[in-house]
N, C-alpha and C positions, 0 to 999 in steps of 0.2 A: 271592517274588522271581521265580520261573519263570514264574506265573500270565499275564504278558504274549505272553511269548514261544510261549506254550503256544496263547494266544487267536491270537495272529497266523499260527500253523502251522495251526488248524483253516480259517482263512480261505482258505488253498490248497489244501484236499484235493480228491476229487473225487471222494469217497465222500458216496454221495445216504442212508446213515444217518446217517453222522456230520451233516449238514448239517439233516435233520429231528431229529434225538436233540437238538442244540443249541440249535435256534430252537424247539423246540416246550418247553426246560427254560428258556431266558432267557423265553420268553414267558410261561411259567406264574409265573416268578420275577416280573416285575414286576406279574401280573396281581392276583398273589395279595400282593403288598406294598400295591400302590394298591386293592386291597378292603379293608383290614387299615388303613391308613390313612386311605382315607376313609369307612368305614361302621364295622367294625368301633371301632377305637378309640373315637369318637365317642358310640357308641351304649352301651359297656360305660360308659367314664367318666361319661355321661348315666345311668346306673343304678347307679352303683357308686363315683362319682367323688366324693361329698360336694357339701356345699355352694359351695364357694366361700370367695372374699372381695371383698367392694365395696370400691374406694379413697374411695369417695364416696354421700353416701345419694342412697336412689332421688327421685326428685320426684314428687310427689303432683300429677296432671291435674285439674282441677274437672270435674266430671261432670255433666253438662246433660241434664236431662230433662224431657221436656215431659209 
């Protein structure tokens, strides 16, 4: 419930740590959520994640060869 009020106090400081210590921790926070989301995950569940399920069968293409 503080977490707000907390965020809006470091918005007025005028300490040049506090202001790198924060942007460089929210930056690694999102950088490292959006690698985790779109590589990570992906890639584990692609190796780990099983098969699936079709709602519907695959369709069979005619294969034309000359």
């Amino acid at each position: 419930m503080t977490d707000p009020f907390f965020a809006d106090s470091l918005g007025f400081t005028r300490s040049k740590l506090l202001e790198v210590y924060y942007f460089r921790m929210w930056l690694s926070l999102i950088v490292s959520g959006a690698l985790h989301g779109l590589v990570f995950l992906p890639v584990a569940l692609s190796l780990w994640g099983g098969q699936g399920s079709l709602s519907f069968p695959r369709r069979q293409f005619p294969s034309f060869k000359s």
